[in-house]
C-alpha positions as CSV (number, residue, x, y, z in Angstrom):
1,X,-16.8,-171.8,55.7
2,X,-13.6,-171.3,54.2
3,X,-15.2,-170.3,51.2
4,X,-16.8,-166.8,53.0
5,X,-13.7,-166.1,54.9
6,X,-12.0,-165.6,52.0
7,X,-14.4,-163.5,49.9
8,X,-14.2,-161.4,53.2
9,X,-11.0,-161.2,53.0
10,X,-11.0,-160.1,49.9
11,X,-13.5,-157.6,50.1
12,X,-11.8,-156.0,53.1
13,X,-8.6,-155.3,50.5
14,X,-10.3,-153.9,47.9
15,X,-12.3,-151.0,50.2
16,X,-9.1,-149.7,51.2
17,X,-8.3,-149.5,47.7
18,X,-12.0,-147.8,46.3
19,X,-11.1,-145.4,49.6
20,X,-7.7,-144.5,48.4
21,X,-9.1,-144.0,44.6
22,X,-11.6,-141.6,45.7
23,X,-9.2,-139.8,48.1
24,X,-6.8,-139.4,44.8
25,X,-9.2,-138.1,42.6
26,X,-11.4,-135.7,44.7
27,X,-7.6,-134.1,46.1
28,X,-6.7,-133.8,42.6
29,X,-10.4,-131.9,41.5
30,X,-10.0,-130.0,44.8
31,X,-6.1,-128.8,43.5
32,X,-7.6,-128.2,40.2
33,X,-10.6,-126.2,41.7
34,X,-8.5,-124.0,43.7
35,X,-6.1,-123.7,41.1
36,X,-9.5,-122.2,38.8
37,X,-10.2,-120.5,42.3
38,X,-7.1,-118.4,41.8
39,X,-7.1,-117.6,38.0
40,X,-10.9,-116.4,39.0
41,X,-9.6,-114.1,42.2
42,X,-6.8,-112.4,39.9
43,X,-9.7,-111.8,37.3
44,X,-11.9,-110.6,40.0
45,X,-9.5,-108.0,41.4
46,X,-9.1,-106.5,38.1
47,X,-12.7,-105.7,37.7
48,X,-14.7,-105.8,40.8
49,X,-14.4,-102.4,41.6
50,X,-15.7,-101.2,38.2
51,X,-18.6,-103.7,37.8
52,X,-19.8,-103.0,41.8
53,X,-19.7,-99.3,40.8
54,X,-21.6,-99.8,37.6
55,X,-24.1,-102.1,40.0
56,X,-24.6,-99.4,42.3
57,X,-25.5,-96.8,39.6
58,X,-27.8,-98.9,37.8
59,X,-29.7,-99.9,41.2
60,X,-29.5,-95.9,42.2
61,X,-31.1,-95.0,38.5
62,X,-33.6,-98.0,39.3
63,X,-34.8,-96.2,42.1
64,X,-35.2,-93.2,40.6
65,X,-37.2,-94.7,37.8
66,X,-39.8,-97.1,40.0
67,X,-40.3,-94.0,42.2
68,X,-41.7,-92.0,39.4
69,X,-43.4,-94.8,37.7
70,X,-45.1,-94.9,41.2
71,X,-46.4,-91.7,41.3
72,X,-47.6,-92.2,37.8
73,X,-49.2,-95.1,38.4
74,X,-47.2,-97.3,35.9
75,X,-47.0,-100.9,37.7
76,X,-46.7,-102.7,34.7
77,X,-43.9,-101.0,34.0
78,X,-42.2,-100.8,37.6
79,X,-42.7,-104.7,37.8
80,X,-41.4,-104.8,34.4
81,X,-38.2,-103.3,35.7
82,X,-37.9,-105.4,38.8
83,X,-38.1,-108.4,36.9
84,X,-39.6,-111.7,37.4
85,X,-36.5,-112.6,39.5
86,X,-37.4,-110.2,42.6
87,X,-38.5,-111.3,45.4
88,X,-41.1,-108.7,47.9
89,X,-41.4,-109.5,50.9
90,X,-44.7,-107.1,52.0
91,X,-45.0,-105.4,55.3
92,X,-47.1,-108.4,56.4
93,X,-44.5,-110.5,55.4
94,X,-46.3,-111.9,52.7
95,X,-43.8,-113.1,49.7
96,X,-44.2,-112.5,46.2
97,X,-42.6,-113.6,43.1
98,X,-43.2,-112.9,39.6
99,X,-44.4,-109.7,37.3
100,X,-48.4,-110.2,38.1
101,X,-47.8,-109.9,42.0
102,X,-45.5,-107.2,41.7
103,X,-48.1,-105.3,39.5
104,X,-50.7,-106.0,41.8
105,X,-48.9,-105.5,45.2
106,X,-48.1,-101.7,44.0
107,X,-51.2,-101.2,42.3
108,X,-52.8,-102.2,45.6
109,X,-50.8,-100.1,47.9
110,X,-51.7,-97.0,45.5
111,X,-55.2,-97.8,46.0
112,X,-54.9,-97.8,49.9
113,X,-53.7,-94.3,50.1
114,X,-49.8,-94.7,49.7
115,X,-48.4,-91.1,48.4
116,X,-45.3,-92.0,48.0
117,X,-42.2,-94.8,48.5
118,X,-38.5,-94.9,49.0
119,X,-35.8,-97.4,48.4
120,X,-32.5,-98.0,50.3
121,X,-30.1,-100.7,49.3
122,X,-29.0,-102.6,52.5
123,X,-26.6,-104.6,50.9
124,X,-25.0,-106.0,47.4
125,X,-22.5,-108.7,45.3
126,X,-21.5,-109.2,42.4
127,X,-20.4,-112.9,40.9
128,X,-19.2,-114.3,37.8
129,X,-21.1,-116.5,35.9
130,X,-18.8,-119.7,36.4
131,X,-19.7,-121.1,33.0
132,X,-21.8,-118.6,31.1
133,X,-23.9,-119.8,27.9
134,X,-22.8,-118.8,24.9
135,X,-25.6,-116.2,22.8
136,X,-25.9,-115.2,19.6
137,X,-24.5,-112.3,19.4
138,X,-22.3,-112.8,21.9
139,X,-22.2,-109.3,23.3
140,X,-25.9,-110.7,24.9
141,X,-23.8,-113.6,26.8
142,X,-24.2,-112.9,30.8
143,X,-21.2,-113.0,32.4
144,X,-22.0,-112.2,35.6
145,X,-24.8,-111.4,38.3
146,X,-25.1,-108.8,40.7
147,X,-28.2,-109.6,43.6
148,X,-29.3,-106.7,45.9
149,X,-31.4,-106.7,49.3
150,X,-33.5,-103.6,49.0
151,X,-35.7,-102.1,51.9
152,X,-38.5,-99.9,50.8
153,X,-41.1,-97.6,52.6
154,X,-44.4,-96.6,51.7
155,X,-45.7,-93.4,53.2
156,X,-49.0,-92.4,53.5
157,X,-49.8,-89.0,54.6
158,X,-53.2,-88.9,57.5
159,X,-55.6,-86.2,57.3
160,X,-54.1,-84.8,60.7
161,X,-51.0,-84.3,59.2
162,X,-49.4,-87.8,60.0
163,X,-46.9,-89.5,58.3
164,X,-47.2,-93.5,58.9
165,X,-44.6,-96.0,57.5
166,X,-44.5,-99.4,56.7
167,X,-41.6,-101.2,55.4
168,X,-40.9,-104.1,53.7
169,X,-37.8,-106.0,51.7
170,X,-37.0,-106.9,48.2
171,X,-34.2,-108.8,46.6
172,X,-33.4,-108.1,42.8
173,X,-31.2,-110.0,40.7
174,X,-29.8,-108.3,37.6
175,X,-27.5,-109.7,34.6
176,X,-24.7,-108.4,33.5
177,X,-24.2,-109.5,29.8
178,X,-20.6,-108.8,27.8
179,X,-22.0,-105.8,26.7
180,X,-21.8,-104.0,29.5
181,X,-25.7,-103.3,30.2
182,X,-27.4,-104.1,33.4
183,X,-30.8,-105.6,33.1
184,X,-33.4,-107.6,35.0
């Protein structure tokens, strides 16, 4: 019996000690952290402005463009320019993800009398990439990410004259590589 009391014993000083490791190093990765938290704010506050304005054109000139692919019928290329990173959230809440059901869902809505659709962007951000993966060439590296909530409306025009509207939402996420060009 002795035996156990004294393993216990010793087991009840050494948990103290792992404790007290842990503490140490996760305070010093947390000092480090915000340390690289700070460094990342100073960069930020250089360039935020400029790459949200240059976010906001590019999703304004994207609207512009799916609109008129729209009207012309071009959903390959309207779900090439969303991207297989949007997410469409249909009017009956249905969820889609990917190129094909992108294509489809538009080609679809065309079909059942839709005459035209309009984007809004409810809201935005822009992030750095915390580690970014280097590419070759290296102006192709994506440094950061801007993600947007869009709400669109699709308008179809009754014979008496009617205008009925159904909405639904997307969200896009676009990269933003070193060389300065937003993409999908």
């Amino acid at each position: 019996m002795f035996t156990r009391q004294k393993s216990l014993f010793r087991f009840t000083k050494v948990i103290p000690l792992i404790i007290l490791f842990c503490f140490t190093f996760s305070s010093q990765k947390q000092i480090e952290g915000a340390v690289k938290a700070k460094d990342l704010t100073e960069i930020k506050a250089q360039t935020r402005e400029e790459l949200e304005e240059g976010f906001l054109a590019y999703i304004t000139e994207l609207f512009g463009k799916l609109k008129v692919r729209f009207e012309n019928r071009k959903f390959d290329e309207m779900a090439a320019l969303l991207g297989d990173n949007t997410i469409l959230i249909t009017p009956q809440a249905d969820i889609l993800i990917g190129e094909g059901s992108l294509k489809r869902f538009w080609r679809e809505e065309k079909d059942k009398g839709v005459t035209d659709v309009d984007f809004s962007l409810k809201n935005f951000y822009v992030s750095k990439v915390e580690d970014p993966i280097e590419q070759v060439p290296d102006e192709d590296t994506i440094v950061h990410v801007g993600h947007a909530i869009i709400k669109y409306r699709l308008k179809k025009e009754k014979k008496e004259g009617v205008l009925t509207n159904k909405t639904g939402t997307l969200t896009l996420s676009a990269r933003h590589p070193k060389n300065c060009v937003w993409q999908p």
